[in-house]
C-alpha positions as CSV (number, residue, x, y, z in Angstrom):
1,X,64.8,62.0,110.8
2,X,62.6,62.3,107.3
3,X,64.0,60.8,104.0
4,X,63.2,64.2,103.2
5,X,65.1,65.9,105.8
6,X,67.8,63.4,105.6
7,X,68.1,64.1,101.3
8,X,68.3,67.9,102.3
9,X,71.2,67.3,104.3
10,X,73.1,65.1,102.2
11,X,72.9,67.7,99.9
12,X,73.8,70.9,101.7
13,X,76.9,68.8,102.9
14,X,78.0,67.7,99.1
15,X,78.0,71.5,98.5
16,X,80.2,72.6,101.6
17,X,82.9,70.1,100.5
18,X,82.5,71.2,96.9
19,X,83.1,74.7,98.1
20,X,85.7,74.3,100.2
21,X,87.6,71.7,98.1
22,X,86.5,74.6,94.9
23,X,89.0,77.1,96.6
24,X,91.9,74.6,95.9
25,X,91.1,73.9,92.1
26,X,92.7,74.7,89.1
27,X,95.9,73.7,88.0
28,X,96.5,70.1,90.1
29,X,99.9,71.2,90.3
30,X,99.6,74.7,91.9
31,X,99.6,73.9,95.3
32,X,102.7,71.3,95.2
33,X,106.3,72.1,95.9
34,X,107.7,68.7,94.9
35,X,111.6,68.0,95.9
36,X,113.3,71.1,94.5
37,X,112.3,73.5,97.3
38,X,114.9,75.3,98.7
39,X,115.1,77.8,101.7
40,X,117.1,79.7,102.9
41,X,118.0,83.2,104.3
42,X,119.8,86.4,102.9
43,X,121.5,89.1,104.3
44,X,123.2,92.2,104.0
45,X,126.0,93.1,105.8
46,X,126.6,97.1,105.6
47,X,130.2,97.7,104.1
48,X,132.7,97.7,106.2
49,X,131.6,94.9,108.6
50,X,132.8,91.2,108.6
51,X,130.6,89.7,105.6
52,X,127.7,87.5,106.4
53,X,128.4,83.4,106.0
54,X,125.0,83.2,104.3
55,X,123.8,84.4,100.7
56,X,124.1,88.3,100.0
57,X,120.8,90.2,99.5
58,X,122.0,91.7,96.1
59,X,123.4,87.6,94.9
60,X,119.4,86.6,96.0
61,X,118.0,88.8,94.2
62,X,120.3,88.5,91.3
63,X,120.0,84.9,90.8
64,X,116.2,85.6,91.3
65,X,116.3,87.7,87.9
66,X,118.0,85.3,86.2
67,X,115.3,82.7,87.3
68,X,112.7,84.7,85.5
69,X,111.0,82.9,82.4
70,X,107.6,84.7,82.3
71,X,107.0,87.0,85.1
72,X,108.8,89.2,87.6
73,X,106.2,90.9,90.6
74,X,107.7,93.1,93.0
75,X,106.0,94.9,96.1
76,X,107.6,97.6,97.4
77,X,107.8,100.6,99.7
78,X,109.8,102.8,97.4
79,X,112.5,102.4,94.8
80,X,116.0,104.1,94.7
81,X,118.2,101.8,93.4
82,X,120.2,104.5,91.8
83,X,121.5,107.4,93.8
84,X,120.5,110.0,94.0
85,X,120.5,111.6,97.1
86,X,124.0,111.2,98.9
87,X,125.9,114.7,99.0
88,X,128.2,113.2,96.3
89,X,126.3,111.2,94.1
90,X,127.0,108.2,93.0
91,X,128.0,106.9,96.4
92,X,131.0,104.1,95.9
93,X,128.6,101.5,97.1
94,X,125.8,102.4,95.4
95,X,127.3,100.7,92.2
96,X,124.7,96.7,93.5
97,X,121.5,98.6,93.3
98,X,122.3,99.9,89.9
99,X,123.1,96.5,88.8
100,X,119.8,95.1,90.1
101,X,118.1,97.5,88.5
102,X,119.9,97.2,84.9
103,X,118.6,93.4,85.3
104,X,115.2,94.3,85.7
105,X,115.4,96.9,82.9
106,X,117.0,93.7,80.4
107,X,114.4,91.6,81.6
108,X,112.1,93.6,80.9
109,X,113.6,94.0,77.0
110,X,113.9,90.2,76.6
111,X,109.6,90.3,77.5
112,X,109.6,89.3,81.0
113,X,106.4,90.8,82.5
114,X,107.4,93.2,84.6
115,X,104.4,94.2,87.6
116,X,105.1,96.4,90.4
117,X,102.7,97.8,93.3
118,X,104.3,100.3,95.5
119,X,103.4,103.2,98.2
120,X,102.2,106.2,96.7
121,X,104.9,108.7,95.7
122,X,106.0,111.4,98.1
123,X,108.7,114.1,98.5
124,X,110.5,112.0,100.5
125,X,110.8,108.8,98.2
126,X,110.1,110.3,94.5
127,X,111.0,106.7,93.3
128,X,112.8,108.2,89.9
129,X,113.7,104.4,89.3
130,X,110.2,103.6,88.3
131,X,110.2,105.8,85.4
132,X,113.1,103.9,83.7
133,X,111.2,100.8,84.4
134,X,107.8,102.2,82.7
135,X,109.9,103.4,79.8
136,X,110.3,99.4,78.8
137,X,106.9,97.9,79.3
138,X,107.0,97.3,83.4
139,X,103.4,97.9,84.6
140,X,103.5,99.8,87.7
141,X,100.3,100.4,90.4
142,X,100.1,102.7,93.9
143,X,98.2,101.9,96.4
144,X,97.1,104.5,98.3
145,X,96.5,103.1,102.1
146,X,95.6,106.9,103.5
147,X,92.7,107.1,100.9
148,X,91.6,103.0,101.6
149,X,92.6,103.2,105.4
150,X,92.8,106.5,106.4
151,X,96.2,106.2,107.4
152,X,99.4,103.2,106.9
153,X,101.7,103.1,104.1
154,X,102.6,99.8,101.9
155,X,105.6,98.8,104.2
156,X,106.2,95.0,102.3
157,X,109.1,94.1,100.4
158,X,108.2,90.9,98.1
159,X,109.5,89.7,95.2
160,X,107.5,86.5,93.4
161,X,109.1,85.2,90.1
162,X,107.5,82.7,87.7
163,X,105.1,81.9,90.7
164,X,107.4,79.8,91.7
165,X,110.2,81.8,93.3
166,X,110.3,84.6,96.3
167,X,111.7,86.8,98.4
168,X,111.0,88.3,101.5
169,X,112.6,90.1,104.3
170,X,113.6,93.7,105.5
171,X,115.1,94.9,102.2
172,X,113.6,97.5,100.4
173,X,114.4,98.4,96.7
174,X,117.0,100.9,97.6
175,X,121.0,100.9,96.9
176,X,121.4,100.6,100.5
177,X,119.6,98.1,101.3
178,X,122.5,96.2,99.4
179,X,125.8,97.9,101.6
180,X,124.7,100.0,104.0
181,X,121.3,99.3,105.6
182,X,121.9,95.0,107.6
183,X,119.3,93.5,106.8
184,X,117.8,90.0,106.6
185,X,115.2,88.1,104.3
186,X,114.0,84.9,103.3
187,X,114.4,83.3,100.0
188,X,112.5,80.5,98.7
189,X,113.4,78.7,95.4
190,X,111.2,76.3,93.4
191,X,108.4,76.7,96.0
192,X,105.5,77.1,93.7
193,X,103.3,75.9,96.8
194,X,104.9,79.0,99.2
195,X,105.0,81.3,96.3
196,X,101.3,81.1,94.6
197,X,100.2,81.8,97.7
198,X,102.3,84.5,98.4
199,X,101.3,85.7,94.8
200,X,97.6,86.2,96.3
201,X,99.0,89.1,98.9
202,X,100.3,90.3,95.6
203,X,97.0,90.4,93.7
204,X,95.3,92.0,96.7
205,X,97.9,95.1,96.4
206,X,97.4,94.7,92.8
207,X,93.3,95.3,93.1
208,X,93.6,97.9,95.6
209,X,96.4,99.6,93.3
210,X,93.9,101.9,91.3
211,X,92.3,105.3,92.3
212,X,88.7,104.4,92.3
213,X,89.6,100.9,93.9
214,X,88.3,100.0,98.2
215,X,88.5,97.3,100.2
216,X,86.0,94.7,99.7
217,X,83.5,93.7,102.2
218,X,84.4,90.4,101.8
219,X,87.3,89.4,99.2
220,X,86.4,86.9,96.3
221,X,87.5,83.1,96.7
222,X,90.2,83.8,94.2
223,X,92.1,85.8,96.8
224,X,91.6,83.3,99.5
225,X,94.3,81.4,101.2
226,X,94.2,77.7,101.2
227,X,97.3,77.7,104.1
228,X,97.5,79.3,107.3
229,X,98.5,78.9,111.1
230,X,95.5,76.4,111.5
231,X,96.2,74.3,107.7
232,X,100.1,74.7,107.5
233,X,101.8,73.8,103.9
234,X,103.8,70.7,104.3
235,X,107.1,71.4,102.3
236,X,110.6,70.0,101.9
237,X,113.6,71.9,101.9
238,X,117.3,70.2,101.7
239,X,115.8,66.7,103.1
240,X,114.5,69.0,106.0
241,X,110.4,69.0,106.0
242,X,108.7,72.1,107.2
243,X,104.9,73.2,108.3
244,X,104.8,76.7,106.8
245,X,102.4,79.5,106.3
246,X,102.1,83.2,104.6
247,X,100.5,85.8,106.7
248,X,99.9,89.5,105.9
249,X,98.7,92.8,107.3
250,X,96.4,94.9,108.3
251,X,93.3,92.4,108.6
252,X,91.2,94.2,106.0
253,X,93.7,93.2,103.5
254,X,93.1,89.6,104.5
255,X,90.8,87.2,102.5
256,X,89.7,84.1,104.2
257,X,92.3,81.7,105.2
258,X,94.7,83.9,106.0
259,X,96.7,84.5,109.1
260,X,96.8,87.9,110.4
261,X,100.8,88.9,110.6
262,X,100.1,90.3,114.1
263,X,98.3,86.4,114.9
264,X,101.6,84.7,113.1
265,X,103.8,86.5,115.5
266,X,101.4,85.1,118.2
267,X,101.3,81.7,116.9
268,X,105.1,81.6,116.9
269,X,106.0,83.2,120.5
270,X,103.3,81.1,121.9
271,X,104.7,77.8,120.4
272,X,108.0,78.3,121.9
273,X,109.1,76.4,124.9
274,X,112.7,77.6,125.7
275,X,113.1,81.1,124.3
276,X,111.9,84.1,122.2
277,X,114.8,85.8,120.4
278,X,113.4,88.9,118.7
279,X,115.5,91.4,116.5
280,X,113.6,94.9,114.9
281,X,114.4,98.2,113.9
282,X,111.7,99.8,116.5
283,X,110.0,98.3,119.4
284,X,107.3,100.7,120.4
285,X,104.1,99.4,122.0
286,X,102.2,102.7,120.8
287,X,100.5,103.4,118.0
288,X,102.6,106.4,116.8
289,X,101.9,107.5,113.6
290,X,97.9,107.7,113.5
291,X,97.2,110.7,115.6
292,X,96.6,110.9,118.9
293,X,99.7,109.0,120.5
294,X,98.4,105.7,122.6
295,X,99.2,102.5,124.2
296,X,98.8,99.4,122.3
297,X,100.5,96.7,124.0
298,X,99.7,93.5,122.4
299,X,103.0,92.5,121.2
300,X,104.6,93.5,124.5
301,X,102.1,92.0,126.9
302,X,102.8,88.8,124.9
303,X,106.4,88.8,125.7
304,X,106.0,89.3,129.5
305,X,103.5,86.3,129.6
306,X,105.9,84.2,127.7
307,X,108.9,85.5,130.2
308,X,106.3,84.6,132.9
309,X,105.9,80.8,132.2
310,X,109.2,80.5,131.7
311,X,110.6,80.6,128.2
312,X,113.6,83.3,128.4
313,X,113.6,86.7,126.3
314,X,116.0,88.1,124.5
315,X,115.2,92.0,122.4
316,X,117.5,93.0,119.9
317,X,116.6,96.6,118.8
318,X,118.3,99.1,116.6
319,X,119.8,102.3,118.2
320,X,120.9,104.8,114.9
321,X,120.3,108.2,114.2
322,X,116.1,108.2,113.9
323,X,115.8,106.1,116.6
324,X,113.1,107.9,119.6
325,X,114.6,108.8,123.1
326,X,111.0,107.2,124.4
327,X,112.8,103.9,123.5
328,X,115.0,103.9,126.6
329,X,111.7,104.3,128.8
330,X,109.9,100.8,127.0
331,X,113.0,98.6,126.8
332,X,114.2,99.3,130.6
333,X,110.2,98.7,131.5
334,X,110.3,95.5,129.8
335,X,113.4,94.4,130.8
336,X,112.6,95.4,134.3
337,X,110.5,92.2,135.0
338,X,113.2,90.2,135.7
339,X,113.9,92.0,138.6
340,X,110.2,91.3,140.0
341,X,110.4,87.3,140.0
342,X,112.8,85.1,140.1
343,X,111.7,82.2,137.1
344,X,111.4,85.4,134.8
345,X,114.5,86.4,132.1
346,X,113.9,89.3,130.0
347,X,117.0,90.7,128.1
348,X,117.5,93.5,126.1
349,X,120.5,95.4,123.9
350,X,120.5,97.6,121.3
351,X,122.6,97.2,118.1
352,X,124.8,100.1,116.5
353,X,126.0,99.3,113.0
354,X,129.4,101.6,113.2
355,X,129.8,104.5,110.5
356,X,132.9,106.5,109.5
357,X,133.2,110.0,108.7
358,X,132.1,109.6,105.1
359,X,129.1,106.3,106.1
360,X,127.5,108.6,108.8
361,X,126.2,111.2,105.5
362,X,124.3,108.6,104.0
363,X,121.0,109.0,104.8
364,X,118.5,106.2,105.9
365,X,121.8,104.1,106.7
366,X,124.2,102.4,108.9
367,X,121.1,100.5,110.9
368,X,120.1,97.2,111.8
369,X,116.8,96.9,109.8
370,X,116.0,93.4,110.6
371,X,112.0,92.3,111.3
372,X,112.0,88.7,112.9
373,X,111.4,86.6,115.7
374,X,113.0,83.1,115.9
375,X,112.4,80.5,119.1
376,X,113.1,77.1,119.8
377,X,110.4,76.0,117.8
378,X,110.1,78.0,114.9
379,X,110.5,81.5,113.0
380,X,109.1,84.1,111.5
381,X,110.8,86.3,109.2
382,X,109.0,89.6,108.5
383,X,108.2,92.9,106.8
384,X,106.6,95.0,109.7
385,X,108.6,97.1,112.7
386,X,106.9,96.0,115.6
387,X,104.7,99.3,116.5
388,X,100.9,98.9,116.4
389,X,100.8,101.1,113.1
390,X,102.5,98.2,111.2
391,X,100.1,95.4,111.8
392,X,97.0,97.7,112.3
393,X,97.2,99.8,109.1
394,X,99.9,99.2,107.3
395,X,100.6,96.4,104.3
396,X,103.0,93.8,105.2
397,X,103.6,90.5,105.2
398,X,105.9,87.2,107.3
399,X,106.2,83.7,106.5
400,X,105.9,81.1,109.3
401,X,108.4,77.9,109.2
402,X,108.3,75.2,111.7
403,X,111.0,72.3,110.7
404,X,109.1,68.8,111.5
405,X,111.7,66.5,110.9
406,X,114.8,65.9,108.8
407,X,114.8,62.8,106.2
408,X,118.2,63.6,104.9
409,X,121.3,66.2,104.5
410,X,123.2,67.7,107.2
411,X,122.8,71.5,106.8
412,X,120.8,73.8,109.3
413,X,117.9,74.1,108.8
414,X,115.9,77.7,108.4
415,X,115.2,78.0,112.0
416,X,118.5,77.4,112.7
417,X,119.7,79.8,110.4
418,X,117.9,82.7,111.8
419,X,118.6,81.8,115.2
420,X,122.5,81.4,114.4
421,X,122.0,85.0,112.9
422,X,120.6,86.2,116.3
423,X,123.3,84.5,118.3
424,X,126.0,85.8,116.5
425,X,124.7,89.1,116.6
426,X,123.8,89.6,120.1
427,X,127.2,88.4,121.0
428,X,129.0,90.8,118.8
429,X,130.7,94.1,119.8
430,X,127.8,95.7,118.2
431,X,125.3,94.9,120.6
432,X,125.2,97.1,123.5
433,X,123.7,97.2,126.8
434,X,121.0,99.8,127.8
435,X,123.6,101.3,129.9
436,X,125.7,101.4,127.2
437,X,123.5,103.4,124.9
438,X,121.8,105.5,127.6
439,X,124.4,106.6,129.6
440,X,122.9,109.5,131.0
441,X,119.8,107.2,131.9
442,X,122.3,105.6,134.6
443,X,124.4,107.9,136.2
444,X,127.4,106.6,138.1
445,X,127.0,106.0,141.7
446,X,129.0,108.6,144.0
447,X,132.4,107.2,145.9
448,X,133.9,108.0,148.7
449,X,137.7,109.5,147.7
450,X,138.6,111.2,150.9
451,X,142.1,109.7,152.5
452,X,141.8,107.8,156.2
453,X,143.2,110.8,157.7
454,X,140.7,113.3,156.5
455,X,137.7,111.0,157.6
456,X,139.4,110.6,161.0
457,X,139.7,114.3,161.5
458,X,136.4,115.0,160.3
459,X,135.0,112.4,162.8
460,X,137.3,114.0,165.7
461,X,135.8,117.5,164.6
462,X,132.3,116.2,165.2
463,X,133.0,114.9,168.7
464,X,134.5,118.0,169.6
465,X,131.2,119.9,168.2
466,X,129.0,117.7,169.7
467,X,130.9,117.9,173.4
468,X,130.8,121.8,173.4
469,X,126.8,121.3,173.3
């Protein structure tokens, strides 16, 4: 090779690495998450059940407004914090959302930045809330997925405070997401490593949240993600060290560097060794809500493969009020494999949150609302139901925890958490059998009542018959 040839190269290699070390520039310490990191999960238990042993969704997001020093930004499906659409409003247990938002309103007043991105508003979800927040300086953008994708909805719910603090899980910004809707989320807590990042899925909404605004070609290195399923974060969390990631959804709404949500899923279900234990709203391997109806079985031909080399399956899906009769039909095909080999354990139930005479009238309540999948191995704790429509054309987002190893403290680590959440839940008197829940599905065999006698003279009377021919 040339001196010339050989300075040519030398070159065009100094500006790769000055590229690819450009994208993680800036502030040295924007992509560190030092000792302080914490985290953990919430839940919500709906009112009337035993209370969870974990952090409440409503004390999370509390303590998350009370973190705020500069900026609180909030990606959401809809907002109704406030009541306004139970027969008797205000509900008794609406009284949590309307704190949450009156802390976002005096937030607001003391000059926290306020920055929202939602779904565009429809009949259905009028999101009155937003209106009080405007009034006091909150800047508030819609992104309009039917206009950029022809179809999808914003489906995340994110909070990010200071850059440095976040939430994400199942909860939307609704009162009853707080005592009536179980639901489950991830909180992370001086994580300014997990949370800038999780601040660029933010920005992307943020972009797109104009009416003249479309999808990039290609997204500028700003938006980029320096950590994904390939290049995990290292971070430490209660003397626990973890290899995490952020991943979003749909793929057009995906700079470089990051993982698909659908391709986080993957990464966890095919990491596991022992089991796959899986809690959603809806299980549907269709695409449903983009016209016409089809398959789309990536998610459940994922979970047969895993069943087939071994690692053991367990489904918990929601039965309430909304949820499709076709379910029966795609549970009892899944489950059905573990009748065809003998290595192969696929399990399913469905879980009923109970409602009394006066629950059962709140609408869009009393369900299990919780998106994740935890294994052996690790977790991922989500925004998306899993139907192709989420991860195809919808926004959403997960984050990706793998403990590594512990260095200290005695706690449980997320993982753990999550899977402790499952355990206790598929256990529980709540959790039903598809039998169970689809009675009619399984119709009793037919038994034999008759006394000894009868059947002896009906045997006699046949004899008799038979000896006359």
């Amino acid at each position: 090779m040339t001196l010339k040839y050989r300075t040519v190269l030398f070159f065009m290699l100094i500006l790769h690495c000055s590229c690819v070390l450009g994208r993680r520039q800036g502030d040295p310490d924007e992509w560190a998450c030092g000792n302080e990191c914490s985290l953990s999960i919430a839940e919500t238990i709906p009112d009337g059940m035993t209370p969870s042993t974990f952090s409440t969704t409503f004390q999370s997001w509390s303590d998350l407004i009370t973190l705020a020093t500069e900026t609180i930004e909030i990606a959401s499906y809809y907002w109704t914090l406030r009541d306004y659409d139970t027969p008797n409003h205000p509900h008794p247990t609406s009284n949590q959302g309307d704190e949450i938002l009156d802390g976002l309103l005096a937030a607001a007043r003391n000059g926290i930045q306020i920055r929202i991105v939602k779904h565009i508003d429809t009949d259905s979800f009028p999101n009155v809330d937003i209106g009080e927040l405007q009034a006091v300086g909150a800047d508030v953008r819609d992104v309009n997925f039917t206009r950029l994708l022809n179809a999808g909805i914003l489906h995340t719910k994110m909070w990010v405070v200071d850059r440095k603090h976040v939430y994400l899980g199942s909860s939307n910004l609704d009162w009853r997401a707080l005592t009536q809707v179980k639901e489950l989320g991830l909180v992370a807590k001086n994580c300014p490593c997990i949370a800038r990042d999780m601040a660029k899925t933010f920005d992307v909404y943020w972009e797109l949240g104009t009416e003249v605004a479309q999808i990039p070609e290609e997204w500028p290195v700003e938006y980029e993600s320096p950590f994904n399923e390939d290049v995990p974060v290292s971070v430490t969390s209660d003397g626990i060290s973890y290899s995490a990631f952020v991943s979003s959804a749909p793929p057009e709404l995906c700079p470089n560097g990051r993982t698909t949500d659908l391709d986080a899923i993957f990464h966890v279900m095919d990491d596991a060794k022992k089991f796959i234990h899986i809690a959603v709203m809806d299980y549907f391997p269709l695409i449903m809500f983009d016209p016409p109806l089809r398959y789309w079985g990536d998610l459940d031909n994922t979970l047969r493969n895993a069943a087939l080399r071994g690692v053991s399956v367990k489904l918990l899906m929601a039965k309430w009020s909304n949820t499709r009769s076709s379910a029966h039909a795609f549970l009892s095909s899944l489950r059905s494999m573990t009748e065809a080999y003998d290595n192969v354990d696929i399990q399913v139930k469905m879980y009923v949150v109970p409602a009394d005479e006066d629950q059962a009238l709140i609408p869009f309540s009393r369900v299990n609302h919780n998106k994740y999948v935890v294994t052996d191995v690790s977790t991922h704790i989500g925004t998306s139901n899993w139907s192709g429509d989420y991860f195809i054309a919808s926004g959403g987002v997960g984050f990706v925890a793998k403990p590594a190893n512990r260095t200290g403290g005695e706690g449980a680590d997320l993982r753990m958490q999550v899977a402790s959440v499952f355990e206790r839940d598929w256990n529980s008197e709540y959790s039903l059998t598809l039998e169970e829940v689809f009675p009619d599905e399984y119709p009793t065999p037919l038994k034999c009542t008759a006394s000894s006698n009868a059947i002896s003279s009906a045997i006699s009377f046949m004899f008799l018959v038979h000896a006359m021919y």
